[in-house]
C-alpha positions in Angstrom: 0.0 0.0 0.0 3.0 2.4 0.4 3.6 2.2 -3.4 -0.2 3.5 -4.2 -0.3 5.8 -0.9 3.4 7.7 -2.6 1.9 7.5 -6.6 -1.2 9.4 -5.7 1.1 11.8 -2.8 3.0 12.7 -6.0 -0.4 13.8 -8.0 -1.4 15.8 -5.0 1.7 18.3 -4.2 4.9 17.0 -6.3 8.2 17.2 -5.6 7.7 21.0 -3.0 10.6 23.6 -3.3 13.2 23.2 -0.6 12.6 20.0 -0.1 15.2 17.3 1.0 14.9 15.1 -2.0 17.3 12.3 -1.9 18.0 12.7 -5.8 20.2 15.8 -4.6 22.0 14.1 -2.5 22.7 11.5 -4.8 24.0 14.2 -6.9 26.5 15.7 -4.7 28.3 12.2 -3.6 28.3 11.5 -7.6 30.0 15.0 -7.7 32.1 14.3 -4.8 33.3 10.4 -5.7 33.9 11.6 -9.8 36.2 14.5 -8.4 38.2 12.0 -5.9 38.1 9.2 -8.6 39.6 11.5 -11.6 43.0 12.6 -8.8 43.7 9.3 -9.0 42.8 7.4 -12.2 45.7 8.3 -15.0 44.9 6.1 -17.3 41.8 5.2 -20.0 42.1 2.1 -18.2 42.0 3.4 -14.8 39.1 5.6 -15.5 37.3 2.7 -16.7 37.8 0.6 -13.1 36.5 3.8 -11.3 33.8 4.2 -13.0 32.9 1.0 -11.6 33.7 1.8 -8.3 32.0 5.1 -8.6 28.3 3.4 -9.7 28.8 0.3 -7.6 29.2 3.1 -4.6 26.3 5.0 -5.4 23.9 2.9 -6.3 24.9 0.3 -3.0 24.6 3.5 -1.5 21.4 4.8 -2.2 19.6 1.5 -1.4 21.4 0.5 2.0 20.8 4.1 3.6 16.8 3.5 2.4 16.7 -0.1 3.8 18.2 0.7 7.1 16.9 3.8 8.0 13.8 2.4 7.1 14.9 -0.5 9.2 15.6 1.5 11.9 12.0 3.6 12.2 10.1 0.4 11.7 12.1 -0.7 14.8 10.6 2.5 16.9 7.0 2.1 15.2 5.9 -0.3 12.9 3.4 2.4 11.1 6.2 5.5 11.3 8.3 3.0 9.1 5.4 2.5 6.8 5.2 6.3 6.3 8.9 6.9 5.9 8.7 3.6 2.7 6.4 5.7 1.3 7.7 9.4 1.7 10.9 8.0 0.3 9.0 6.1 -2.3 7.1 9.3 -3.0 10.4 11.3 -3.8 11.1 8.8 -6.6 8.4 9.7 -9.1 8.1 12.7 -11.2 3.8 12.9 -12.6 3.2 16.2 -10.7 6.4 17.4 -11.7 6.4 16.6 -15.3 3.1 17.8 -15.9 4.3 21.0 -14.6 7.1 21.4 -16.3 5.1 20.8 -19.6 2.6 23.0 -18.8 5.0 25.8 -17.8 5.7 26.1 -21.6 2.9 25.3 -22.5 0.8 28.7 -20.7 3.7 31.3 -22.5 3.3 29.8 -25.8 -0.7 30.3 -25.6 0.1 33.7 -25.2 2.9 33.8 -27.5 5.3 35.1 -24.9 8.0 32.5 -27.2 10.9 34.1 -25.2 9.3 32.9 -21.9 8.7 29.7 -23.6 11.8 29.0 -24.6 13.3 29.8 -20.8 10.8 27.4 -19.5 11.9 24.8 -21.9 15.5 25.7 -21.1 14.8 24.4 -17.1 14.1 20.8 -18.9 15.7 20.2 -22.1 19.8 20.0 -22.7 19.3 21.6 -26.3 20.1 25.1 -26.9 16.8 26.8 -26.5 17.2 30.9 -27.3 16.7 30.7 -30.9 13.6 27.4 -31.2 10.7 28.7 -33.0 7.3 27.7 -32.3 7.1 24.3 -33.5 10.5 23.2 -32.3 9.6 24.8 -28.7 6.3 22.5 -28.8 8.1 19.5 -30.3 11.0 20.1 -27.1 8.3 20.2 -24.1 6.1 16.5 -26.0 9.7 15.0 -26.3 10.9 15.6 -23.0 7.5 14.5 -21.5 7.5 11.6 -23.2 11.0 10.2 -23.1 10.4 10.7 -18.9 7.4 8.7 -18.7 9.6 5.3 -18.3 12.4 7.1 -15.9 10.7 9.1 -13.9 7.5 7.6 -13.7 6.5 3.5 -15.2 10.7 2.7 -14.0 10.6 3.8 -10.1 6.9 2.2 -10.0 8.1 -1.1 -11.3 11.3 -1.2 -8.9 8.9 0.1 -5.8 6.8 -2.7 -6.5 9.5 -5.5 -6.3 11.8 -4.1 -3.5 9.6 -0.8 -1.5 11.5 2.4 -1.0 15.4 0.9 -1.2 15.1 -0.3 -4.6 13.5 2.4 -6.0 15.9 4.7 -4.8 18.7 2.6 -6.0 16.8 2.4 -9.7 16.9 6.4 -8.7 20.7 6.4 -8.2 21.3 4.5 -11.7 19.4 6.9 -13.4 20.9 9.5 -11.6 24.3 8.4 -12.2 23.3 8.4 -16.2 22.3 11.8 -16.2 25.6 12.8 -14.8 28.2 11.3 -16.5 27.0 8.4 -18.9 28.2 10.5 -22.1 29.8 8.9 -24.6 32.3 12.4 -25.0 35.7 12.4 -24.5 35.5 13.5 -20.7 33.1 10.6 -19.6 33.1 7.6 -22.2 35.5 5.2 -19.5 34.2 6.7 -16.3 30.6 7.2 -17.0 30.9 3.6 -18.9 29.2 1.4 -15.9 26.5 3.7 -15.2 25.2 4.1 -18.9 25.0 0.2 -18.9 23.6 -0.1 -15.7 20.7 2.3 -16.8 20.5 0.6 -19.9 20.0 -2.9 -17.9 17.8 -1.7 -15.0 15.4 0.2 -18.0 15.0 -2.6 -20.4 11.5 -3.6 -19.0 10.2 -0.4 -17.8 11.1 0.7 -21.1 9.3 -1.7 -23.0 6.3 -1.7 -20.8 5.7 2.3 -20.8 5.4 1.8 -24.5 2.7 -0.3 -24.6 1.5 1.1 -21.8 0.9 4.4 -24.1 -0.5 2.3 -26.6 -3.5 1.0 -24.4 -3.7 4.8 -22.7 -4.0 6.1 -26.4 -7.0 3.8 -26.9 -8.8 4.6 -23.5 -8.2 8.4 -24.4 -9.1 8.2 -28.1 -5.8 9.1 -29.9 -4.3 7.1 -32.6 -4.0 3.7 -30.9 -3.1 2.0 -34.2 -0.7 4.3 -35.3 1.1 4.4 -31.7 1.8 0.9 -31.3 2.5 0.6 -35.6 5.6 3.3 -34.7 6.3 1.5 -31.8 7.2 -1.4 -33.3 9.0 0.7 -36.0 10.8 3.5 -34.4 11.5 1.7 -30.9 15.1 1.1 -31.5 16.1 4.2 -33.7 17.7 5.8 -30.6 21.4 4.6 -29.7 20.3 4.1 -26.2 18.1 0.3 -26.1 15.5 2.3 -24.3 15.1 6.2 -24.6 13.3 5.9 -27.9 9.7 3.8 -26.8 8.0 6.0 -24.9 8.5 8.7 -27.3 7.9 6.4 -30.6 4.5 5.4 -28.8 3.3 9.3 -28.2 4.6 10.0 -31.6 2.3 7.9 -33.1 -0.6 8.5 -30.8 -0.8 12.1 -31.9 0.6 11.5 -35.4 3.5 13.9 -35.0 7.1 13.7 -35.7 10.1 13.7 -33.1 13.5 13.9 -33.0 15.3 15.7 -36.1 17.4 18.7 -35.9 18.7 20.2 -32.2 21.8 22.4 -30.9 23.7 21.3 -27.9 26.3 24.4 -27.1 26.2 25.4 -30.6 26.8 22.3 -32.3 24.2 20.9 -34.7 23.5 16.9 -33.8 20.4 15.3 -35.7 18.5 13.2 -33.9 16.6 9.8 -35.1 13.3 10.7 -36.6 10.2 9.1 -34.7 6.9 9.1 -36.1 5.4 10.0 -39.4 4.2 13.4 -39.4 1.2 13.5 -40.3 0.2 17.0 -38.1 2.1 19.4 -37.8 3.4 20.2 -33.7 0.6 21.9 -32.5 0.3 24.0 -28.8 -2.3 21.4 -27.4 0.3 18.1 -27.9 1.8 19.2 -25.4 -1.5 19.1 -23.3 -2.8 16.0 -25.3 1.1 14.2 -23.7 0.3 15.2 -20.5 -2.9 13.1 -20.4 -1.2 10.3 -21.8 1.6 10.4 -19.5 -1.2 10.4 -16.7 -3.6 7.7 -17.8 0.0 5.7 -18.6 1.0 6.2 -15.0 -1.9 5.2 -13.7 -2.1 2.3 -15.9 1.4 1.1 -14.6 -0.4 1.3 -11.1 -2.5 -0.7 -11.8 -0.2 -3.4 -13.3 1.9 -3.5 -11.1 -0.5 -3.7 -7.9 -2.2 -6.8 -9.9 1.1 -8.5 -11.2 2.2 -8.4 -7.2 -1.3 -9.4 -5.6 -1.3 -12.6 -8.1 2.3 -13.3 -7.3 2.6 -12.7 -3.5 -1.2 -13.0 -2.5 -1.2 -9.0 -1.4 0.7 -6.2 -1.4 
């Protein structure tokens, strides 16, 4: 029940300002351990062991500070522990948060303040932003939404669901890690090498699932069912990550749009895999018509997830 009790805690407030979310803390020992690892490793080779060390750390980490302290409470009160699982459980997932960020762009553009759009979409995108027109600025906000559903949503749901707050916060730390330093660029291709395939592992199900998991939320909310699981099936794997591409091949065919193409990163010019067909042109309410799909997919996964476990164990 503490998995259900932190999804719909997320759909009520989010992720509040000022809050002590673990994710930042994972963030500064990732910081910390690169910076202590990089003094000593001299070699390609070298950087390529610490990487190791540097996920392994992390990750083993994250999940054996959420198991004992959870340990710990449960130890004082039984039902204090329960609430603690699902706070930290809580921090994990990103609906609220998502939708926010989406619809942050989405309110400038409807009033075609396009500079405030574009620093919106600047908060949540890695692309250069200050020169996107209007259909690129649209295009950014579905992609982002969409790519997010598995990581920061379908992904922390499916590890909660097997292993409460500790493995979801470990899933956390891999993806975490990812974001930080599995680039295949000259500064982290041997030391971010462990934690871009440990992502790629731990997201090879929730991956698949969110996808047809946005299939079966475009037919409940009457978009392009057909068409989303027809460019699933096609565009899946166009990505060089095994994973990033489902969840937006699925919404790209839901609305009938086209993703990927063209973006700037500091400058330079990097064309991404086309998803989709484009058949309509980007238009303001995609953005809006994502957000619904990233909701009924959430809730969907819910669902799953809480029946998979109640056949497999009896009860959650």
């Amino acid at each position: 029940m503490e998995v259900i009790a932190a999804y719909f805690l997320d759909l009520m407030i989010g992720d509040p300002p000022g809050y002590p979310h673990p994710v930042r803390l994972m963030g500064r020992l990732i910081s910390f351990l690169e910076c202590k690892f990089r003094k000593i490793a001299k070699t390609e080779r070298q950087e390529r062991i610490a990487g190791y060390f540097l996920c392994a750390i992390v990750v083993f980490t994250s999940y054996i500070s959420g198991y004992f302290i959870i340990y710990i409470v449960k130890e004082i009160n039984v039902y204090l522990g329960k609430i603690l699982d699902m706070l930290l459980i809580y921090t994990c997932l990103a609906t609220n948060d998502l939708a926010k960020s989406a619809m942050r762009v989405y309110n400038p553009l409807k009033k075609d303040n396009i500079f405030e759009a574009r620093k919106m979409l600047s908060f949540i995108v890695s692309r250069d932003t200050e020169n996107l027109g209007y259909s690129d600025i649209i295009r950014g906000a579905v992609e982002t939404v969409a790519e997010n559903i598995s990581d920061g949503i379908i992904g922390p749901l499916f590890y909660a669901f097997i292993g409460g707050a500790p493995l979801a916060l470990a899933y956390k730390a891999s993806s975490t890690l990812d974001s930080m330093v599995g680039y295949k660029n000259e500064r982290y291709l041997n030391i971010g090498y462990a934690s871009a395939k440990l992502d790629d592992i731990l997201n090879f199900l929730p991956a698949r699932i969110t996808g047809l998991l946005i299939v079966a939320s475009s037919f409940l909310l009457r978009y392009d069912y057909k068409n989303s699981f027809r460019i699933l099936k096609r565009d899946r794997l166009k990505h060089e990550s095994p994973n990033s591409a489902h969840g937006e091949a699925a919404v790209a065919g839901a609305l009938n749009v086209e993703l990927g193409g063209l973006n700037y990163y500091f400058g330079k010019p990097e064309l991404k895999p086309k998803l989709g067909d484009g058949k309509e042109a980007p238009e303001l309410n995609h953005i809006k018509d994502t957000v619904k799909i990233m909701y009924m997919t959430s809730f969907l996964g819910l669902i799953l997830f809480f029946a998979f476990k109640t056949i497999l164990t009896g009860g959650i």
